[in-house]
C-alpha positions in Angstrom: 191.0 -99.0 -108.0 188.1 -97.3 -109.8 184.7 -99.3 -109.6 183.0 -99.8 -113.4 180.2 -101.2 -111.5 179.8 -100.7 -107.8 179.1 -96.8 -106.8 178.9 -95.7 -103.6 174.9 -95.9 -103.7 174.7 -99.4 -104.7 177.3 -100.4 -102.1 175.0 -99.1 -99.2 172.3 -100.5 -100.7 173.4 -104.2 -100.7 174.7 -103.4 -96.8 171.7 -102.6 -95.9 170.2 -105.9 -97.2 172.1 -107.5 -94.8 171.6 -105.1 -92.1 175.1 -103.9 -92.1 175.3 -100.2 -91.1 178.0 -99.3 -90.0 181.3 -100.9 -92.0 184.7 -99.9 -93.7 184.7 -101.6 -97.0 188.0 -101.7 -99.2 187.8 -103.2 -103.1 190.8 -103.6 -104.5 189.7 -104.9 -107.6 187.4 -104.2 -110.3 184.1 -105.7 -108.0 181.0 -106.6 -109.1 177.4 -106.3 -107.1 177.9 -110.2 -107.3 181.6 -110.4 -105.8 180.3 -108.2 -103.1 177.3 -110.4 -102.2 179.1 -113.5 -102.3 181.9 -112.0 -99.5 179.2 -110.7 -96.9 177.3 -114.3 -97.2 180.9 -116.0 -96.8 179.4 -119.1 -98.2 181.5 -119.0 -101.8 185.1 -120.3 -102.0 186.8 -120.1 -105.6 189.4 -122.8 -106.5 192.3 -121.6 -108.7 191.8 -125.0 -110.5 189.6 -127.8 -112.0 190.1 -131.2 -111.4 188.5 -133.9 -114.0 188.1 -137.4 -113.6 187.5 -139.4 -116.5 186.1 -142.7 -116.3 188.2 -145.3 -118.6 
């Protein structure tokens, strides 16, 4: 898939933020700098719904 985005530059350049050298990284989606961040920190976890609650 083509990046609109992420290049190759800006892909090392948040690696080497976190100190990742040496890695083989596949997108196979349309990424963003953000999407990319958010996997390496492993601390985001998207729901494929919404519950609401409301109070009657």
């Amino acid at each position: 898939c083509t990046q609109s985005e992420l290049d190759l530059d800006t892909v090392r350049t948040i690696l080497a933020e976190y100190k990742i050298h040496n890695a083989d990284i596949t997108l196979r989606y349309d990424a963003t700098a953000d999407d990319l961040i958010d996997v390496i920190e492993g601390n985001r976890v998207y729901v494929p719904c919404i519950y609401l609650l409301n109070k009657i």
